[in-house]
C-alpha positions as CSV (number, residue, x, y, z in Angstrom):
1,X,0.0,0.0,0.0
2,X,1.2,3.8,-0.7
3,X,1.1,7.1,0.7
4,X,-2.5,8.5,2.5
5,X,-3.2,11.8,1.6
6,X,-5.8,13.2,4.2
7,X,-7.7,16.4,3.4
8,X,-8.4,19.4,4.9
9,X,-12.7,18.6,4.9
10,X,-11.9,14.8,5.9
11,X,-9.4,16.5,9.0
12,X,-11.8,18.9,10.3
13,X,-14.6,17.2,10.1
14,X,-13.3,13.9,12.2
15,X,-12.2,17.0,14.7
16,X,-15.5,18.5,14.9
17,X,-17.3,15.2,15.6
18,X,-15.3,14.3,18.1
19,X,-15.1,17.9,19.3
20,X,-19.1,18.0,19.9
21,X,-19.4,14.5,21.4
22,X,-16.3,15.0,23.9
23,X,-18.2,12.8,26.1
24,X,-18.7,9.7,24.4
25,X,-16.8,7.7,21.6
26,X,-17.6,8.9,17.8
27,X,-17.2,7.1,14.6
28,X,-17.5,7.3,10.6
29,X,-16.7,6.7,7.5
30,X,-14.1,8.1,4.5
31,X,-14.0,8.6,1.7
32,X,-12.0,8.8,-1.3
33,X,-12.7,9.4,-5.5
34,X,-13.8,6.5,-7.3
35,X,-11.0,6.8,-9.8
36,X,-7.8,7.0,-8.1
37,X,-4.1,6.5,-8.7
38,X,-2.5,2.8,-7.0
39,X,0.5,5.4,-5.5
40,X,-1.7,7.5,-3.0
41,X,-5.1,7.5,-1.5
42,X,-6.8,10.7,-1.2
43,X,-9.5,10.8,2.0
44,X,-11.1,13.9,0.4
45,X,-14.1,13.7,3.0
46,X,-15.7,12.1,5.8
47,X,-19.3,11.1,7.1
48,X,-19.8,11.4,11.0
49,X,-21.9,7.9,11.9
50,X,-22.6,7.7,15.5
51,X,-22.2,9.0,18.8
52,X,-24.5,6.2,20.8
53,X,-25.3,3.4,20.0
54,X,-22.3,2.5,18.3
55,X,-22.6,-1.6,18.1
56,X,-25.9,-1.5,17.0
57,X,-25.9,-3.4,13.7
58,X,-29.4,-2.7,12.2
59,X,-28.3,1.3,12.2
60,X,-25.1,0.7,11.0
61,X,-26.4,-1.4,8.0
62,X,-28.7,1.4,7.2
63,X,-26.0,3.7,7.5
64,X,-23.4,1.9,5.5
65,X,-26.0,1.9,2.5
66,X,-26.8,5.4,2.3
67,X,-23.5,6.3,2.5
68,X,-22.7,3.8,-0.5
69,X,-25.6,5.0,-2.7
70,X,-25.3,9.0,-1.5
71,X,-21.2,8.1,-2.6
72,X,-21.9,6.1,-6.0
73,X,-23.9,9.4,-7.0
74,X,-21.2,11.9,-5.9
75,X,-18.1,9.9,-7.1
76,X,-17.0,8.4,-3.8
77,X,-16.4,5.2,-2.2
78,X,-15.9,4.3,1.2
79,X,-12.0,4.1,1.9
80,X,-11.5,3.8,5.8
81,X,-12.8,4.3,9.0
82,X,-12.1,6.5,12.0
83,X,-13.0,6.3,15.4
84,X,-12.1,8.2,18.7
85,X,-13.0,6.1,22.3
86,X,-14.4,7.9,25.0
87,X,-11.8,7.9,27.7
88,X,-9.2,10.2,27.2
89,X,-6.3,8.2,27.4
90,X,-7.3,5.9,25.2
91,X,-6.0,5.5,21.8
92,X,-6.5,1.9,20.6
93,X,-8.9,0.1,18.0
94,X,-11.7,-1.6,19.9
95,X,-13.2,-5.0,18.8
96,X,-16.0,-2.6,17.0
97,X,-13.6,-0.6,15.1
98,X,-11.4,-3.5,14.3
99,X,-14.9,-5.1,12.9
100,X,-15.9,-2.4,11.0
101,X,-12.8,-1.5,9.0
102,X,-12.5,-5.4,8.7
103,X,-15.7,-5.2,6.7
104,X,-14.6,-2.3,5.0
105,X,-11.2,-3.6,3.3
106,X,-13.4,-6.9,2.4
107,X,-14.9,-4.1,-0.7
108,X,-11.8,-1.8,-0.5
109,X,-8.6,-3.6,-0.1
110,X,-6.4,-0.3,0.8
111,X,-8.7,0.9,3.5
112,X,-7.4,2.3,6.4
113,X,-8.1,2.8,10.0
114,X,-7.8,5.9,11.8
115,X,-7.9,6.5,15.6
116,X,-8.3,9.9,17.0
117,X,-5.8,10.7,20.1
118,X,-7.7,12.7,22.2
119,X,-5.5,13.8,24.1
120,X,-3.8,15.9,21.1
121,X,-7.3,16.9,20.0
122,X,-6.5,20.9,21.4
123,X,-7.3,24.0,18.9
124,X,-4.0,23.9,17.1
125,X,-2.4,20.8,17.6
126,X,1.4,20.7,16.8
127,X,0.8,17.6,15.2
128,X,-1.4,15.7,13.7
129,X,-4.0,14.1,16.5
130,X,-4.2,10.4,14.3
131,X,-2.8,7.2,14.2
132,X,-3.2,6.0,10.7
133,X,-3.5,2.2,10.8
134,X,-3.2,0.0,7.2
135,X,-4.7,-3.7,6.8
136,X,-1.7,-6.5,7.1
137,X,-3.8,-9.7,6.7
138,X,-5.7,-9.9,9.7
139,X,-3.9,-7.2,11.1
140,X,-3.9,-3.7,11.7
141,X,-0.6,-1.9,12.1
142,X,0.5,1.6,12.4
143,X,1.3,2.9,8.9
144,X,4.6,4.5,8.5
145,X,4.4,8.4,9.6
146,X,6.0,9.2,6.3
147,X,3.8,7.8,4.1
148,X,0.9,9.8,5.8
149,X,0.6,13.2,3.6
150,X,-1.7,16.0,4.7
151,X,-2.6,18.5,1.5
152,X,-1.7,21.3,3.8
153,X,-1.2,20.6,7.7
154,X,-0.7,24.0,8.6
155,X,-4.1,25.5,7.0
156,X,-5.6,22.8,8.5
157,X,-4.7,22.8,12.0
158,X,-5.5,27.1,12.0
159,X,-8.9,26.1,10.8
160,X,-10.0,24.2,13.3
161,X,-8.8,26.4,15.7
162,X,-10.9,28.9,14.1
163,X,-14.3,26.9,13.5
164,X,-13.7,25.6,17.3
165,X,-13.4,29.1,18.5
166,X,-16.5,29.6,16.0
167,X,-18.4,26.6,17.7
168,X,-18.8,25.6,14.4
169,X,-19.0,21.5,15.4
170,X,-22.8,22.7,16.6
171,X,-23.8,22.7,13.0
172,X,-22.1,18.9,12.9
173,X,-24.7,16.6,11.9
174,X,-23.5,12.8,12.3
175,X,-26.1,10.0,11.3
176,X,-27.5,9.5,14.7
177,X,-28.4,13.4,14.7
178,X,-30.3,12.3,11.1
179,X,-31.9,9.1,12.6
180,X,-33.5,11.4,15.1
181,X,-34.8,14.1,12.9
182,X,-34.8,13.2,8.9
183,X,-35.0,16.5,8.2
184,X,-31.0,17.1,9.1
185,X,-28.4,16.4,6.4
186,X,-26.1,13.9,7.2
187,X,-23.8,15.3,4.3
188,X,-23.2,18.5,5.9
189,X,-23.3,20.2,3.3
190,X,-23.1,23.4,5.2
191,X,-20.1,22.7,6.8
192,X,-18.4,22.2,3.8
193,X,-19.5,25.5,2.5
194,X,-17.9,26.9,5.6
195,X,-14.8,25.0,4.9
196,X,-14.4,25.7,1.4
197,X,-14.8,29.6,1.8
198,X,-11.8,29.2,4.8
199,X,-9.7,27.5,2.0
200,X,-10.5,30.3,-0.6
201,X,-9.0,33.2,0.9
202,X,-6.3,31.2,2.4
203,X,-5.0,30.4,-1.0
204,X,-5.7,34.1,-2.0
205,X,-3.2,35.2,0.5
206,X,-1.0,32.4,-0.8
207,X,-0.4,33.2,-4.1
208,X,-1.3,36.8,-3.9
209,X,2.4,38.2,-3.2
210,X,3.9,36.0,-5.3
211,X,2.1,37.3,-8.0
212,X,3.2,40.5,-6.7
213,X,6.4,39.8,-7.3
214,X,6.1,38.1,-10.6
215,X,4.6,41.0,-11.7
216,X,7.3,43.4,-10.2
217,X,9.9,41.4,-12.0
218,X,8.1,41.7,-15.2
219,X,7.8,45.4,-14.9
220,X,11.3,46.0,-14.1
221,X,13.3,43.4,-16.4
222,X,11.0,43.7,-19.8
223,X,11.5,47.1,-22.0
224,X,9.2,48.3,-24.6
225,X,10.7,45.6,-27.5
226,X,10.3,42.7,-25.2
227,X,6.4,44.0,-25.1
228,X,5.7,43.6,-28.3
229,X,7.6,40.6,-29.1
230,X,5.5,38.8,-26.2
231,X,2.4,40.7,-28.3
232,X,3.2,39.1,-31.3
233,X,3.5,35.7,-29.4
234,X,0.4,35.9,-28.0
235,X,-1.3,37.4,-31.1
236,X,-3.0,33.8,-31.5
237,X,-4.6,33.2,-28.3
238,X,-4.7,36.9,-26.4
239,X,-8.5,37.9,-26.0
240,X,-9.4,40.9,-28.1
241,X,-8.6,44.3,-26.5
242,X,-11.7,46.2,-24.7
243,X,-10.0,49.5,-24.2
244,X,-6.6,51.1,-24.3
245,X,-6.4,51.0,-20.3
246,X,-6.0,47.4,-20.8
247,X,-3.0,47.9,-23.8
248,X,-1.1,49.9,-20.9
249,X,-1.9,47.3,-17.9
250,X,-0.6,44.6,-20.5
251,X,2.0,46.2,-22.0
252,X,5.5,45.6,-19.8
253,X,8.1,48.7,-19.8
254,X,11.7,49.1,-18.4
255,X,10.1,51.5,-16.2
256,X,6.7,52.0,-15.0
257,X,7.3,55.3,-16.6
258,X,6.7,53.3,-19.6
259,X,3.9,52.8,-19.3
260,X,2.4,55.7,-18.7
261,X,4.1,57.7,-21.4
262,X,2.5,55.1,-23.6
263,X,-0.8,56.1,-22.3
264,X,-0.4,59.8,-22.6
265,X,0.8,58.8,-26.3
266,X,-2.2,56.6,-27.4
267,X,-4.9,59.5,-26.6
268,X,-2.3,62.0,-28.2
269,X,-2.7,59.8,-31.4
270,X,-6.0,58.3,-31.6
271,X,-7.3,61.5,-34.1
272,X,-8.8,59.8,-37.0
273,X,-6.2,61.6,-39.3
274,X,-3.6,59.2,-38.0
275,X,-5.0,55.9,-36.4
276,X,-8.8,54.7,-36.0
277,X,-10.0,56.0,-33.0
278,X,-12.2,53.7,-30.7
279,X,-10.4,50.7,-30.1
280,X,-13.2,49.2,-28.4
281,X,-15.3,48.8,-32.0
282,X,-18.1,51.0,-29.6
283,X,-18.9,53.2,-32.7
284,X,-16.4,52.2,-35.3
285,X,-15.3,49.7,-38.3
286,X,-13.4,48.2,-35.8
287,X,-14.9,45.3,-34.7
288,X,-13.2,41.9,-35.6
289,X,-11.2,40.3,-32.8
290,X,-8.2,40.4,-35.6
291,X,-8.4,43.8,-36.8
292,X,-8.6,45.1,-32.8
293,X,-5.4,43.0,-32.1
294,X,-4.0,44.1,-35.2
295,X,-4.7,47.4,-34.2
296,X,-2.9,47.1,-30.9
297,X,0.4,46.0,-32.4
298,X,0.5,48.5,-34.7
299,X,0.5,51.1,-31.4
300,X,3.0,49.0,-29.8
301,X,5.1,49.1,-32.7
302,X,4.9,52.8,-33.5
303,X,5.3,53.5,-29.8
304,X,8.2,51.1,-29.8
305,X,10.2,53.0,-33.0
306,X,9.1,56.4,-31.8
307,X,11.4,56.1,-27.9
């Protein structure tokens, strides 16, 4: 078996179960894509079960099929199991959970078993509060720490320190929550929408100043020529231009200076005497993609002869 790769959705969610339930033991189910590469399993998301009642076999039946159908239609298939006992100190697979992932690597041969340590289930855990556990025969043994992958550990850990803070495991709906009142979505759908918009402006913040600096570097390494050579390069596949404030945010110059002289110069010269005015094709002949980028190089170029 290879690497584990556990997800920031599957992660928090385990967390959050356990986290509203601190009382009693929890368990569930995860998931991974139906199509999946034989190097790494991907636990992309989880389904809290139960928080009482835990043995009972008729609920878990009932549970184990809706979860298989719900998965079928979404592209999942059940992948593992997790579990976290109710005393504290207490971080081994019971005869339950060593039943139920039994069953499970019966469909799913590379199914894995994860136990929650409680005692490293704080905010923002140093590191990560599993054991990971893989199938050897009739055997489960702990899988080698460095094959356990987490898509990004630190984002992870800050967010459930946040959605704790939050008391966002109250919206947490396991299957024994659904059981009790049909009308509450075992999916938790909502939770994952309050997941996914903490990822989005996490990665925002990411990427932002390296495009920052990308862009710097472009600005201050490219002159006027280099501008119009990556013009003519792009000539095939740049969208058409919508306006000349776009010419002079897309044009790169030795200086900014650059490119600002280039926009003083383009409304100098847009008089119909010289070159057809409204790039845009608003009110003018100008409205093929081709003839607006044709259109554009030509400024580039006369801008580029006439420095």
């Amino acid at each position: 078996m290879g690497e584990v790769e556990i997800s920031a959705r599957a992660y928090v969610k385990m967390c959050l179960h356990a986290a509203r339930y601190p009382h009693a033991a929890v368990n569930g189910l995860l998931l991974a894509p139906a199509q999946r590469s034989e190097e790494c399993l991907c636990l992309t998301d989880c389904v809290p079960l139960f928080h009482s009642h835990l043995a009972l076999s008729v609920m878990l039946e009932v549970a184990l099929n809706q979860v298989d159908v719900w998965g079928a239609q979404a592209g999942l298939v059940v992948a593992g199991y997790y579990h976290a006992n109710a005393a504290l100190d207490d971080q081994s697979p019971g005869p339950l959970a060593l039943k139920i992932a039994g069953r499970i690597a019966e469909f799913f041969p590379d199914a894995v078993l994860i136990m929650l340590d409680n005692q490293k289930l704080v905010p923002q855990p140093h590191v990560p509060p599993v054991i990971v556990l893989e199938n050897h025969g009739l055997r489960w043994v702990p899988k080698d720490k460095n094959l356990v992958m987490w898509r990004d550990w630190e984002e992870s850990r800050h967010m459930v320190g946040a959605l704790l803070d939050g008391r966002a495991y109250q919206h947490l709906v396991d299957f024994d929550c659904h059981l009790d009142d049909i009308r509450q979505d075992w999916t938790n759908q909502q939770l994952n929408t309050q997941i996914t918009q903490w990822l989005f402006p996490a990665c925002l913040l990411l990427f932002l100043p390296l495009l920052l600096l990308f862009l710097l570097d472009w600005i201050r390494h490219w002159d006027v020529q280099g501008g119009l050579q990556i013009a003519q390069r792009w000539s095939k596949t740049w969208p058409p231009f919508p306006s000349p404030a776009v010419v002079d945010l897309w044009l790169p110059g030795h200086r900014l200076a650059h490119a600002v002289t280039f926009r003083r110069w383009l409304h100098r010269n847009r008089g119909p005497s010289q070159l057809p005015a409204d790039p845009c094709g608003l009110h003018s002949s100008i409205t093929h993609s081709t003839q607006r980028r044709d259109y554009a190089f030509l400024l580039l170029k006369t801008f580029s002869t006439s420095c």
